[in-house]
LUMSE-505702 format. One record per atom (N, C-alpha, C): residue in one letter; y negated, x negated, z negated; atom name; residue number from 1. Coordinates in pm, 1 decimal. Example, Ala and Ser with C-alpha at 12.3 -4.5 7.8 and 13.67 -1.06 7.14 Angstrom:
2
A/569.0/-1319.0/-780.0/N/1;
A/450.0/-1230.0/-780.0/CA/1;
A/330.0/-1320.0/-780.0/C/1;
S/225.0/-1285.0/-708.0/N/2;
S/106.0/-1367.0/-714.0/CA/2;
S/-3.0/-1290.0/-787.0/C/2;
***
This chain:
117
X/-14776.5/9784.0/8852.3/N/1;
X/-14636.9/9811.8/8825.9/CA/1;
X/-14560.0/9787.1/8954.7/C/1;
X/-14445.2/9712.1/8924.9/N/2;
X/-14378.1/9686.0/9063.3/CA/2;
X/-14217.6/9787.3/9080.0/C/2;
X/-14185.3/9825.9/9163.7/N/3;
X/-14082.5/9876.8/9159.1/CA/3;
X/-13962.1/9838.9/9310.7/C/3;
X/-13854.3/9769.0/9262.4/N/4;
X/-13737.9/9700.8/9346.3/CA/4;
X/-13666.1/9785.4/9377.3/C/4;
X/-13561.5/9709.3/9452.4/N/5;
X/-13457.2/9794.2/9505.2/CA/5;
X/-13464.8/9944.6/9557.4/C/5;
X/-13460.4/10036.2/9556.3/N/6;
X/-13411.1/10123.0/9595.7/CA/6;
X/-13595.9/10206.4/9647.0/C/6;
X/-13691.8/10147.2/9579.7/N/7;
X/-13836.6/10186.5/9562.9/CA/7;
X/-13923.6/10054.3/9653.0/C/7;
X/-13816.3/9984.7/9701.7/N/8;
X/-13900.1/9857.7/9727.1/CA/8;
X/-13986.9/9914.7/9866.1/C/8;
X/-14087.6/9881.4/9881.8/N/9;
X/-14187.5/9941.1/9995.4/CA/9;
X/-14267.9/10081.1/9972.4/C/9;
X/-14231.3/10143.6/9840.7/N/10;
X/-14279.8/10282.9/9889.3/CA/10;
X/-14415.1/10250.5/9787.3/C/10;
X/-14466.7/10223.3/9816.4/N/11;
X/-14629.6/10202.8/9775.6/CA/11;
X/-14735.3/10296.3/9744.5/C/11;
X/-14710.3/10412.4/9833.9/N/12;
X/-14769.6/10527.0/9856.0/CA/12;
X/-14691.1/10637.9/9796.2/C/12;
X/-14792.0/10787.2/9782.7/N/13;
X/-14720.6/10873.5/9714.8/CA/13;
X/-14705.5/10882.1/9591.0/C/13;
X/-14576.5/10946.9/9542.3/N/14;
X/-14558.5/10916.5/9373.9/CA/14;
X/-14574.0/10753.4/9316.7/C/14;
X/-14473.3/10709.4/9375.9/N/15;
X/-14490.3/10571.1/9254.6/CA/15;
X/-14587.1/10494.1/9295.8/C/15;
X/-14727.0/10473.5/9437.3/N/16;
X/-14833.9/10448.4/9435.2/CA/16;
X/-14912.2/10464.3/9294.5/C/16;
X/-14881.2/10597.9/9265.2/N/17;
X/-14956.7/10647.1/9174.6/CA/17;
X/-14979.4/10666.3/9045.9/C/17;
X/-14825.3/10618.7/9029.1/N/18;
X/-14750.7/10557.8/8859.6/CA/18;
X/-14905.9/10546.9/8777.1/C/18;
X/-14925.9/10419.4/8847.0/N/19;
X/-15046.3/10338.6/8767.1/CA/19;
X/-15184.4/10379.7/8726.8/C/19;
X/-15264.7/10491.2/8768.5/N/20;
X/-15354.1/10602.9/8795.3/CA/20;
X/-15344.7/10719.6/8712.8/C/20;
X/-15225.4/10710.7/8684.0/N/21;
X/-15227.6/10847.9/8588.8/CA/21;
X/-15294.5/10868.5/8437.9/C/21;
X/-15363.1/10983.7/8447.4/N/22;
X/-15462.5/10975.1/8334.8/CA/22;
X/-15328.6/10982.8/8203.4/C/22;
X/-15417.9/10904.2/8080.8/N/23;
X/-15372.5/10896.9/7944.1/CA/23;
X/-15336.8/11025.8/7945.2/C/23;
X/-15436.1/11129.1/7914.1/N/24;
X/-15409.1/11303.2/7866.8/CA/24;
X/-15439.4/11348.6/7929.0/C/24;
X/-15391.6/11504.9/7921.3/N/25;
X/-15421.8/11619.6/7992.7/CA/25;
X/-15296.2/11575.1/8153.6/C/25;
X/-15310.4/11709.8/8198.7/N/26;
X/-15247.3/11703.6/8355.5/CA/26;
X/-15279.7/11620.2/8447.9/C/26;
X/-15227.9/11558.0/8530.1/N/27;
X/-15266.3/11439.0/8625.6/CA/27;
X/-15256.2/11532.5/8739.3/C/27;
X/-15385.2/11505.9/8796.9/N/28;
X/-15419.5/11584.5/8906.6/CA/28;
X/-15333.6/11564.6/9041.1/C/28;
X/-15224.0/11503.1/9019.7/N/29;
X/-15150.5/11501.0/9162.8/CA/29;
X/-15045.0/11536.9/9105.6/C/29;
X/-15002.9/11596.7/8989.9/N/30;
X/-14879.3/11630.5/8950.4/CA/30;
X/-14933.4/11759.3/8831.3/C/30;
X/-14997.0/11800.9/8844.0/N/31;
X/-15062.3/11934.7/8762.4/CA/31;
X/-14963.4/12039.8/8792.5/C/31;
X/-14929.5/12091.3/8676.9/N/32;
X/-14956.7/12127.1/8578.7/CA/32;
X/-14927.9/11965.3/8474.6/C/32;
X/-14824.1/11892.4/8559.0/N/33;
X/-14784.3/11802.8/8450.7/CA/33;
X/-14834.1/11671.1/8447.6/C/33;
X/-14797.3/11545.9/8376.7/N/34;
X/-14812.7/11439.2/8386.1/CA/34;
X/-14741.1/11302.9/8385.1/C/34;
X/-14734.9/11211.4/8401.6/N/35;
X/-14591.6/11132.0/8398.3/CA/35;
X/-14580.1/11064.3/8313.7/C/35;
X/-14480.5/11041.7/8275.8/N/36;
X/-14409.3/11004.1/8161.3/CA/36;
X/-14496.2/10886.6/8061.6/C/36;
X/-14549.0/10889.4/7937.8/N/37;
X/-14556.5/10770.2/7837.5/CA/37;
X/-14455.8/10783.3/7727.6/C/37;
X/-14436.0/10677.1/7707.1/N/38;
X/-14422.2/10654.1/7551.8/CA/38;
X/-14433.7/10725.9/7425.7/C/38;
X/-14362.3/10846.9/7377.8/N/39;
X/-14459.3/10872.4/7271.9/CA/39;
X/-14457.1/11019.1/7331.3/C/39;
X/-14487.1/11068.8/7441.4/N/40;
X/-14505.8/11209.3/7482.7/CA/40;
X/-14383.2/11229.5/7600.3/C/40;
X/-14455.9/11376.6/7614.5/N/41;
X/-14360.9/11458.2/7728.7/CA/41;
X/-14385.0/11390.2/7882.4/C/41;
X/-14361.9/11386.5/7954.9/N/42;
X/-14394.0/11371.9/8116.4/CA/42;
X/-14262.0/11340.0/8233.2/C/42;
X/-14330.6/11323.0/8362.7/N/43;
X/-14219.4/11301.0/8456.1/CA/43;
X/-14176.0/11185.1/8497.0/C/43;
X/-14064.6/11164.8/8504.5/N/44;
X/-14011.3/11056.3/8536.9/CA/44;
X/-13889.1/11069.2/8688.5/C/44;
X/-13987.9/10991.3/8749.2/N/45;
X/-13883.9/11042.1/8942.3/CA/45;
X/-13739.9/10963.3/8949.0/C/45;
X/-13675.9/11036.7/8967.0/N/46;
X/-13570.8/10967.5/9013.1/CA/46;
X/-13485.9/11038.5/9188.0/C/46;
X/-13559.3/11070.5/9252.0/N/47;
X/-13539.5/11111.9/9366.8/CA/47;
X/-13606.1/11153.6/9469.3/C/47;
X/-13630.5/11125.5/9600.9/N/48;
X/-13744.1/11141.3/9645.4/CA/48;
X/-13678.0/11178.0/9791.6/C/48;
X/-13682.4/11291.2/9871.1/N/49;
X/-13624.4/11374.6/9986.3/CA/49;
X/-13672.4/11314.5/10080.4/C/49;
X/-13632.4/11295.0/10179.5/N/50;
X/-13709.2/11306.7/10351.4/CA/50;
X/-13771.3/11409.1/10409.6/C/50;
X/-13758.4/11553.2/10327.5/N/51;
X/-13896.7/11633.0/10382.3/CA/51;
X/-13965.8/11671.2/10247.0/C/51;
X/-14024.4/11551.5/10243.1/N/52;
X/-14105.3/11530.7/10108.9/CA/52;
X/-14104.3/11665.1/9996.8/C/52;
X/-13946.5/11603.0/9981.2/N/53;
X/-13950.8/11643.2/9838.3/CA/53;
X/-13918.2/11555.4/9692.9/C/53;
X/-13936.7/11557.8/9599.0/N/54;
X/-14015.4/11479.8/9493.2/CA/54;
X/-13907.0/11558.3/9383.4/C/54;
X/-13804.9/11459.7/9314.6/N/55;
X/-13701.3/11508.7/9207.5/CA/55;
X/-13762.3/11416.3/9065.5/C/55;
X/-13803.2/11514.2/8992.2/N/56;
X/-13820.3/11469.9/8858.9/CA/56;
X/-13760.2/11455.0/8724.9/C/56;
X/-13755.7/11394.3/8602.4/N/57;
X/-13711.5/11446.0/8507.0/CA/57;
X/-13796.3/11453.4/8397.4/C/57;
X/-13834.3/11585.5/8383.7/N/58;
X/-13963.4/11591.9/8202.9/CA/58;
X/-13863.0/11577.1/8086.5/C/58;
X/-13954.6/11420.7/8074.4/N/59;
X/-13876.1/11345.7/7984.6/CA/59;
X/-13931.2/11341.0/7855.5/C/59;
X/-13864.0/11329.7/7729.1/N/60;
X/-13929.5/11345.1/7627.6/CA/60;
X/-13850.4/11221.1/7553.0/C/60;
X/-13912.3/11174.8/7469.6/N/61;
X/-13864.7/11068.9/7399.5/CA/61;
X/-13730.5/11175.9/7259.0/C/61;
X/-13813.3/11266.6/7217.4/N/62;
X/-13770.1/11382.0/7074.4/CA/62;
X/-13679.0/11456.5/7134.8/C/62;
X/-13632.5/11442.9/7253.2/N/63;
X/-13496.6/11509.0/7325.9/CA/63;
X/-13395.4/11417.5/7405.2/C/63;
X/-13258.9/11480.8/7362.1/N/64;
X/-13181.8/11382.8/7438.1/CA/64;
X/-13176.4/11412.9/7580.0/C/64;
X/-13135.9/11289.0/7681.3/N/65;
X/-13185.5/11293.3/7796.3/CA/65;
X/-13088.4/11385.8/7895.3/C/65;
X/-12966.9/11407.7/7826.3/N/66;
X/-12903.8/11494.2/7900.8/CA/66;
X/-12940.8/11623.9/7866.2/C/66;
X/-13054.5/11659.7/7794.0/N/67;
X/-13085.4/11803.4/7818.7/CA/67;
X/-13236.5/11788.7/7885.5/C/67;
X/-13283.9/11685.7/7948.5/N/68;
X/-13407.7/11689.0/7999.4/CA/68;
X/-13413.3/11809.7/8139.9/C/68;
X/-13529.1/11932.2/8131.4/N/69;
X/-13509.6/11956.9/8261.3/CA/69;
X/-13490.2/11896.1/8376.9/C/69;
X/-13480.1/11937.0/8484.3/N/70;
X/-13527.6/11883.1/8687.8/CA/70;
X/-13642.2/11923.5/8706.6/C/70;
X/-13738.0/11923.3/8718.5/N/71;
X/-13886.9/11901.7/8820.7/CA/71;
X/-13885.0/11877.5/8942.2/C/71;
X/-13883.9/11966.2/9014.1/N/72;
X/-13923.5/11910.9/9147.0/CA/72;
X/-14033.5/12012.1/9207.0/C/72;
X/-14063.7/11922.8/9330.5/N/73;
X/-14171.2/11955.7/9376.8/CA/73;
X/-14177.1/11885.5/9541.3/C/73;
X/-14209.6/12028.4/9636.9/N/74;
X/-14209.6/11967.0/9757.4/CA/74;
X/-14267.0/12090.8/9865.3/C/74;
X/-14196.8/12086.1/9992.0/N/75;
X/-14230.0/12147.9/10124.3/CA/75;
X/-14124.3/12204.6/10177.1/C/75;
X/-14114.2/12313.6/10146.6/N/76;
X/-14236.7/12431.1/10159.1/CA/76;
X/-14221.7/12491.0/10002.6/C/76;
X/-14170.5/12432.8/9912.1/N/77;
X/-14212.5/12488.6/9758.5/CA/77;
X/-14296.7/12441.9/9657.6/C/77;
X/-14314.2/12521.1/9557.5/N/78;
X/-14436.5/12437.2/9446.8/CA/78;
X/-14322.0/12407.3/9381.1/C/78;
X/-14410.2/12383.4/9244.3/N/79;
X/-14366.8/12304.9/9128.3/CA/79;
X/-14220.5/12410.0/9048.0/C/79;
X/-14081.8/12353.0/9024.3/N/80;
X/-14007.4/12447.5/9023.4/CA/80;
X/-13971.2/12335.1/8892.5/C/80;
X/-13877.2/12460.8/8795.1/N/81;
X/-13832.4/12369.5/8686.8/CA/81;
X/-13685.2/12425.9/8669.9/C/81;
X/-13588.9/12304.6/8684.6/N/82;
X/-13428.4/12363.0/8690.4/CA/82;
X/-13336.5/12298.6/8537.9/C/82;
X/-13286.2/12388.1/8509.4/N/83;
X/-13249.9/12396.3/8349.3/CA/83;
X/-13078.3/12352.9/8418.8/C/83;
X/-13042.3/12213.7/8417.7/N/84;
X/-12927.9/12213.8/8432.1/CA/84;
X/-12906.2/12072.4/8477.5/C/84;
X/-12744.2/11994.4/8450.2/N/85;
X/-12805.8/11850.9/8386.3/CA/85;
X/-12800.3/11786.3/8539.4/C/85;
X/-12838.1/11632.8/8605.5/N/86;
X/-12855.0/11602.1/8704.9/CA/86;
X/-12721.1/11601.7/8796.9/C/86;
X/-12633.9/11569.2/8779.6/N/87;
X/-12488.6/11582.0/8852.9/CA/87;
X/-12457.6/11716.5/8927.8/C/87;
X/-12511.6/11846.6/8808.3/N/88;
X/-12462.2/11952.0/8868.6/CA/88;
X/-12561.3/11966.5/9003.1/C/88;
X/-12695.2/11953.7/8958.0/N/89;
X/-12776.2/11943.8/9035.9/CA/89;
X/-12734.5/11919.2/9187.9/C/89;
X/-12710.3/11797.6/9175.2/N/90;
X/-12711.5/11710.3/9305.1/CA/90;
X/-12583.2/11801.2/9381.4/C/90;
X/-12489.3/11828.5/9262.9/N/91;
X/-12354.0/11887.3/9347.7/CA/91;
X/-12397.2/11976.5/9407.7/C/91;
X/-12490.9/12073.9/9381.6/N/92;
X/-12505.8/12204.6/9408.4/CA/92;
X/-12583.3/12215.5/9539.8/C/92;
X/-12682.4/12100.0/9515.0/N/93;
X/-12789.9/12078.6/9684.1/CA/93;
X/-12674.2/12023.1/9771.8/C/93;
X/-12621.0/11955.7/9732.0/N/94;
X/-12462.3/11959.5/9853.1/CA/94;
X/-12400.6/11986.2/9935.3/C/94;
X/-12339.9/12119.3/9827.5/N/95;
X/-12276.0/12163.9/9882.5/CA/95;
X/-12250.7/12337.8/9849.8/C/95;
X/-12349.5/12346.6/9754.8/N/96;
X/-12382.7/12512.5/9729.0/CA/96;
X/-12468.8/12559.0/9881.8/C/96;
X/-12411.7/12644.1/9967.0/N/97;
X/-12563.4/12684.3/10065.9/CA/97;
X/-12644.1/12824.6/10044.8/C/97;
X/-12612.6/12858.5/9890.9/N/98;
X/-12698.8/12949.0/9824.3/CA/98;
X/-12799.7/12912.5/9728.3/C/98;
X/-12768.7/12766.9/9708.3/N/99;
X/-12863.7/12723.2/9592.8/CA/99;
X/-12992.9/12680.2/9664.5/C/99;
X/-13063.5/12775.7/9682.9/N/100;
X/-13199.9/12760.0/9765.2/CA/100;
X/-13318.8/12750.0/9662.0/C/100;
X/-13455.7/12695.9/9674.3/N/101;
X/-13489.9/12599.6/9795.8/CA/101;
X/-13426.1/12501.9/9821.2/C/101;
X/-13322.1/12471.1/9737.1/N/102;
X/-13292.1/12296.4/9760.7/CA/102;
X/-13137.4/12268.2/9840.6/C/102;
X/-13069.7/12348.2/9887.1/N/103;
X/-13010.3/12278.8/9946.5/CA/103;
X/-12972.3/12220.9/10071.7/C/103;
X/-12891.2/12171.6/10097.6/N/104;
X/-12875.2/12133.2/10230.0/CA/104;
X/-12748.6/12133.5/10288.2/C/104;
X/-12648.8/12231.4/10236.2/N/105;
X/-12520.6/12249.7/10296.1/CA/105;
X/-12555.1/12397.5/10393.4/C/105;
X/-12469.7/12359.3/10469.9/N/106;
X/-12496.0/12456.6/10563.0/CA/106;
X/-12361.0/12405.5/10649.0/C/106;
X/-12302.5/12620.2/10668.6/N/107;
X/-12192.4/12615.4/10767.0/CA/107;
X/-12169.6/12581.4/10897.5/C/107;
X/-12106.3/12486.8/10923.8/N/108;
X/-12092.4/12389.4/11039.1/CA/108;
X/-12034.1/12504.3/11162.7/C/108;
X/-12048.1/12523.0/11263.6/N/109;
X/-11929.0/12601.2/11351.3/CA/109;
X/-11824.1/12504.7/11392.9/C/109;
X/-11702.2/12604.4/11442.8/N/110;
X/-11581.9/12532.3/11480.5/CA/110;
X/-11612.7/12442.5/11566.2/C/110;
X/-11577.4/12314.4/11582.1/N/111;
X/-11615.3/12190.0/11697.6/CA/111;
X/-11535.4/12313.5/11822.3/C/111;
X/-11600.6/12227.3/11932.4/N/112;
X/-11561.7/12292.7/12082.5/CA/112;
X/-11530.0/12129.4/12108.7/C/112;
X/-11370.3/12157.7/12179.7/N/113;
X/-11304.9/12042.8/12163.8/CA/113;
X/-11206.5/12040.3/12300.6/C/113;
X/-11243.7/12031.7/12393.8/N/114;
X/-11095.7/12073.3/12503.6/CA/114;
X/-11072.0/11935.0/12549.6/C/114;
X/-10920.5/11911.2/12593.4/N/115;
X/-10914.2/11750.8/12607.9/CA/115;
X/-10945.1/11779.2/12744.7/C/115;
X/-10942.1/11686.9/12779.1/N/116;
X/-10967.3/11690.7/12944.3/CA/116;
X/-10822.7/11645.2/13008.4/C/116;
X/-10799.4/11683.8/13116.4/N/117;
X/-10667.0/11745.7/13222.8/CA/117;
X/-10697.9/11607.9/13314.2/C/117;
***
């Protein structure tokens, strides 16, 4: 399986591993779950952090996709499942700095700014 643009180079890791994943049952690098076929439930990545964290969506063919949970999974948390659609998501790791583990807003202090004389 080849994957462009935005995936181009990442070889390793999740989408290394696309191709490996057992037919049934839990895939042992993503246990409890498994990734996405045809036909069944599984994950499908669409985001991937710089301190390896791993954004999923358990996707189902028998559900529409705007009610698919978030999956993620990373460092320093396990496997977490977020009931809420991807936009809010992303807004919330943003710029919520209560929406923990995941976000990344955080209060800046006042710049120190003196002109010089």
């Amino acid at each position: 399986m080849s994957f462009g643009g935005a995936f181009a180079g990442v070889g390793t890791g999740v989408l290394g591993h696309l191709d490996l994943s057992p037919e049934d049952g839990p895939d042992p690098v993503f246990k409890p779950y498994q990734m996405y076929r045809p036909g069944r439930r599984g994950l499908i990545p669409w985001a991937f952090g710089e301190m390896e964290c791993n954004y999923f969506w358990l996707a189902s063919a028998e559900e529409d996709p705007a009610s698919w949970p978030i999956v993620t999974q990373g460092d320093p948390y396990p496997w977490q499942q977020v009931s809420m659609c991807t936009s809010e998501f992303v807004y919330r790791v943003l710029t919520d700095p209560e929406f923990e583990p995941f976000s990344i807003a955080r209060p800046f202090p006042e710049p120190d700014f003196y002109p010089m004389d």
